[in-house]
C-alpha positions as CSV (number, residue, x, y, z in Angstrom):
1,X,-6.0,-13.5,3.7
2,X,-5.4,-10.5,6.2
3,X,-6.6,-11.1,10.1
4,X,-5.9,-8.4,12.5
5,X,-7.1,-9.0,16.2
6,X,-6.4,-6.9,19.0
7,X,-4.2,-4.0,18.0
8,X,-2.4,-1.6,19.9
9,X,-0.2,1.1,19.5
10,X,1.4,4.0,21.5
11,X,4.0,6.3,20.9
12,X,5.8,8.8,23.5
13,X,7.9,8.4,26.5
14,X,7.2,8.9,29.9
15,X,3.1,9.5,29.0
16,X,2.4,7.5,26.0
17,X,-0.2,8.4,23.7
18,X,-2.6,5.6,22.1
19,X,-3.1,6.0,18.9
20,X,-4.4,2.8,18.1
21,X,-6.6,0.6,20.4
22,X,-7.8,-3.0,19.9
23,X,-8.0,-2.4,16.1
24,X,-10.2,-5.6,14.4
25,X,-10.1,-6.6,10.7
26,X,-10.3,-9.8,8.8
27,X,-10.1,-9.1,4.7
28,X,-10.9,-12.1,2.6
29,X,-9.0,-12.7,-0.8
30,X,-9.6,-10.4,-3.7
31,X,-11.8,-8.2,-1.1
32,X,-10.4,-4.5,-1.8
33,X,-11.1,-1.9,1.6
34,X,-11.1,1.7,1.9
35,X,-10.3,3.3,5.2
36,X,-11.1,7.3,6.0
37,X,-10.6,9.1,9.2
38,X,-9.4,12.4,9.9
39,X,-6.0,13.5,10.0
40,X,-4.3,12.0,13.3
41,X,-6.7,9.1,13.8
42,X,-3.7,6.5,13.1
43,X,-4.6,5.5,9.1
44,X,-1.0,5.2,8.6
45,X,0.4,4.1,11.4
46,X,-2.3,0.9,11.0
47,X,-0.5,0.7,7.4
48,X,3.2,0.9,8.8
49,X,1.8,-2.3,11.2
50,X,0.0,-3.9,9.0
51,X,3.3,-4.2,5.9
52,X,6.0,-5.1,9.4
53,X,7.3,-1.6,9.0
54,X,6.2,-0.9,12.8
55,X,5.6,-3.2,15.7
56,X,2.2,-3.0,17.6
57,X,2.8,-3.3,21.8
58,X,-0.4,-5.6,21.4
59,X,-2.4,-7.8,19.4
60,X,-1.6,-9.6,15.7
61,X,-1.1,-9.2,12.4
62,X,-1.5,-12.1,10.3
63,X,-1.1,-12.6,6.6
64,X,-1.7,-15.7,4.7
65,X,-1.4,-17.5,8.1
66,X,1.9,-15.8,8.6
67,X,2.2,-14.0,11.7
68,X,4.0,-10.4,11.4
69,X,5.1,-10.4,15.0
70,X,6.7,-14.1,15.0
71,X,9.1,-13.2,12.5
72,X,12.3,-11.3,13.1
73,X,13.1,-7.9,10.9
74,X,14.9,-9.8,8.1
75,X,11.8,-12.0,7.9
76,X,9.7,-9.2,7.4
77,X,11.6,-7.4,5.2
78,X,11.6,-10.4,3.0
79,X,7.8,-11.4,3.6
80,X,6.9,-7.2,2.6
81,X,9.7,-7.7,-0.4
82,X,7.6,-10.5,-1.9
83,X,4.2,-10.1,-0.7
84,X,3.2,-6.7,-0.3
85,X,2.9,-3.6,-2.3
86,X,3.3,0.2,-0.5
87,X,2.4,3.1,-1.8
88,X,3.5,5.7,0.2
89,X,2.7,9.4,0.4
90,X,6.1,10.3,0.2
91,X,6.9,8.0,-3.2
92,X,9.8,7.3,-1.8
93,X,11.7,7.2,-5.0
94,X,15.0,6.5,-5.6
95,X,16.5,9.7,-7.0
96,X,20.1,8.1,-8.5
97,X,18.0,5.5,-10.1
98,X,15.4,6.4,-13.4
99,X,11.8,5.7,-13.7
100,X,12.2,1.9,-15.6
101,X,15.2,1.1,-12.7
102,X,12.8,2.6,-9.6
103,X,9.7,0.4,-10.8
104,X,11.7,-2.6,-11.6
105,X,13.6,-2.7,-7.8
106,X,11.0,-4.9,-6.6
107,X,11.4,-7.6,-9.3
108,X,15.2,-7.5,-9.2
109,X,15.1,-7.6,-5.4
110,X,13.3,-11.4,-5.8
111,X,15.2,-12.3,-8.2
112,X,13.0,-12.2,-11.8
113,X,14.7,-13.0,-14.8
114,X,15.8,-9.4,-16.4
115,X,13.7,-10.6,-20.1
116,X,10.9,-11.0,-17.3
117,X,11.8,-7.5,-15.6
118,X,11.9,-5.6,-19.1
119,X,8.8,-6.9,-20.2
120,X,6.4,-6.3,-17.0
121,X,7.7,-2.6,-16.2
122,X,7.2,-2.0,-19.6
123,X,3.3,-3.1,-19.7
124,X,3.1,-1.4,-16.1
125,X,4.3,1.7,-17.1
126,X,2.0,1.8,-19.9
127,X,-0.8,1.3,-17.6
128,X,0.0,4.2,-15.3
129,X,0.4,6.3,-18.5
130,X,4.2,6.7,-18.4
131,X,5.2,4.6,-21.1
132,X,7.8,7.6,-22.5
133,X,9.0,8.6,-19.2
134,X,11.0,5.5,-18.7
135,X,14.5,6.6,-18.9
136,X,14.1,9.5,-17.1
137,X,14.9,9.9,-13.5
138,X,12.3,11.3,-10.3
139,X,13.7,15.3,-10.5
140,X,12.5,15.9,-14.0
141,X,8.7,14.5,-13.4
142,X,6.0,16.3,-11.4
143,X,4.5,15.5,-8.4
144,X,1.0,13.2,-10.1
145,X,3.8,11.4,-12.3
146,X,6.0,10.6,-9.5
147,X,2.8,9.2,-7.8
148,X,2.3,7.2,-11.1
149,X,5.9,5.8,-11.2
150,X,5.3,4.8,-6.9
151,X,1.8,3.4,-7.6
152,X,3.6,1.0,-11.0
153,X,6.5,-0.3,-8.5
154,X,3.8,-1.1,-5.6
155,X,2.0,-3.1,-8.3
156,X,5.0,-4.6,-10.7
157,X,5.5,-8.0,-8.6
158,X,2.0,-8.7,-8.0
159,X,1.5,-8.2,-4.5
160,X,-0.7,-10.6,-2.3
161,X,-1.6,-7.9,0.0
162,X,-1.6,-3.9,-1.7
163,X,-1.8,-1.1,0.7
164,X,-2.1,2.5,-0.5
165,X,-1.8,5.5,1.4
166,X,-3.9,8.2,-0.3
167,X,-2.8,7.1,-4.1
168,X,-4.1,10.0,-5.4
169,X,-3.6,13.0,-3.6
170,X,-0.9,14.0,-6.0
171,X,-3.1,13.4,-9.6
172,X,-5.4,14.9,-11.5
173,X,-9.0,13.8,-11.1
174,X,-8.7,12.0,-14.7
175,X,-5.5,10.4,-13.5
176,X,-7.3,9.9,-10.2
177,X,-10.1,7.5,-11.7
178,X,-7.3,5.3,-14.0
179,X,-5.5,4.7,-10.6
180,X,-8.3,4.0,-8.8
181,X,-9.4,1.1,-11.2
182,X,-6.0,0.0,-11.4
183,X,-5.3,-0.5,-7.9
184,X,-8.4,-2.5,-7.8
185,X,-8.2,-4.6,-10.4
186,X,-4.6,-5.9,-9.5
187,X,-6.4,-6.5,-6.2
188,X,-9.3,-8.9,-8.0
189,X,-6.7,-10.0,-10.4
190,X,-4.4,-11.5,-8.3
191,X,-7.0,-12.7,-5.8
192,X,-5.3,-10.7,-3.1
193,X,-6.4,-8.2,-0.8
194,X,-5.8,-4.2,-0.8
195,X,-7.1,-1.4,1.6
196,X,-6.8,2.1,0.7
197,X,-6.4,4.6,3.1
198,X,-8.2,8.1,1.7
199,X,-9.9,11.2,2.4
200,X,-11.4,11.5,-0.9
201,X,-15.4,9.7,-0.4
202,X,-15.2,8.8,-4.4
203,X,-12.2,7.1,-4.0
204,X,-13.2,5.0,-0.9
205,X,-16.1,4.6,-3.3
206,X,-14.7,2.2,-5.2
207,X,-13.7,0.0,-2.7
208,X,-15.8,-3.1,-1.7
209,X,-16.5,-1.6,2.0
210,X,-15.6,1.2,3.9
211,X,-14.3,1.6,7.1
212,X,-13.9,4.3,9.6
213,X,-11.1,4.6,11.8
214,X,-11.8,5.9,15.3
215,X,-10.4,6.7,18.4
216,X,-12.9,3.2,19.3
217,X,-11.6,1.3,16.1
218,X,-13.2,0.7,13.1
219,X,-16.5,1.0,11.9
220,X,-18.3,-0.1,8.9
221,X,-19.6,3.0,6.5
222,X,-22.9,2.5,4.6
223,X,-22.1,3.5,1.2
């Protein structure tokens, strides 16, 4: 599903600094990872390379036998727009746009019938809790729901490959569990793959495997 060999990745001018070295990872469908490493390591730099948002200087990125670094940026904007689901630490919510319009984006983007759109933001935003929020927009809601409205558009088109970058670092711990599960269910659901990038050791928890990033790579975690 997901093969990464070789990976490389400095940043800097005239004295570069590596912040990822010959980074190894091959993720089977439905297989769900968690990845921890202290701040700095490169946890999301490896997701910006991973999704095409960043380009390594070496190695692959491969999903679904597509290779990230073969296609050109529109390709990649179009292969992240229909394949892969982000959720970023930022949330990176449209503010102009309300809660229904900011997690339906993705399905409009490809093109889903709007019957289609009404129904499946519906059903996700009841499954991230926020069934009565949808018409309003990102400034009235707090921080955990605007996590909640980021972590429904990642997950509205059915993603093949899900990355999340610390999902709950904005939610309560009872919020923090419902997320959890449904970030990995969509993952075993849809026979795709997710890693989740965390600090929190009961969130990597409920991943398949854990991985720890290094300055030497990654290493497996005994849970």
């Amino acid at each position: 599903m997901l093969v990464i060999k070789g990976l490389s990745k400095s940043y800097g001018g005239a004295r570069p600094r590596e912040v990822l070295r010959g980074i190894e990872l091959d993720l089977a469908a439905g297989e769900y990872v968690a990845i921890m490493g202290e701040s700095g390591v490169g946890k999301s730099t490896l997701l910006n390379l991973i999704a095409g948002l960043d380009v390594p200087d070496r190695g692959t990125v491969a999903l679904h036998g597509v290779e990230m670094s073969a296609l050109d940026d529109a390709e990649r904007t179009l292969l992240r727009r229909e394949r892969i689901g982000f959720v970023f630490q930022a949330f990176h919510l449209l503010p102009h746009l309300t809660v229904a319009q900011n997690v339906a984006l993705p399905l409009s983007l490809n093109g889903v019938p709007s019957a289609q759109i009404a129904e499946r933001v519906g059903a996700m935003l009841a499954a991230v809790g926020l069934a009565s929020a949808a018409g309003a927009y990102p400034r009235e809601l707090s921080g955990g729901e605007l996590q909640r409205v980021a972590i429904a558009r990642a997950l509205v088109h059915r993603p093949l490959l899900l990355l999340a970058d610390e999902p709950t670092g904005n939610v309560d711990p009872e919020t923090a569990v419902q997320v959890l599960a449904l970030l990995r269910e969509q993952v075993k659901r849809e026979s795709g793959a997710g890693i989740l990038v965390t600090h929190s050791a009961a969130a990597a928890a409920t991943a398949d495997r854990i991985l720890a990033l290094t300055s030497e790579g990654l290493h497996p975690v005994t849970k």
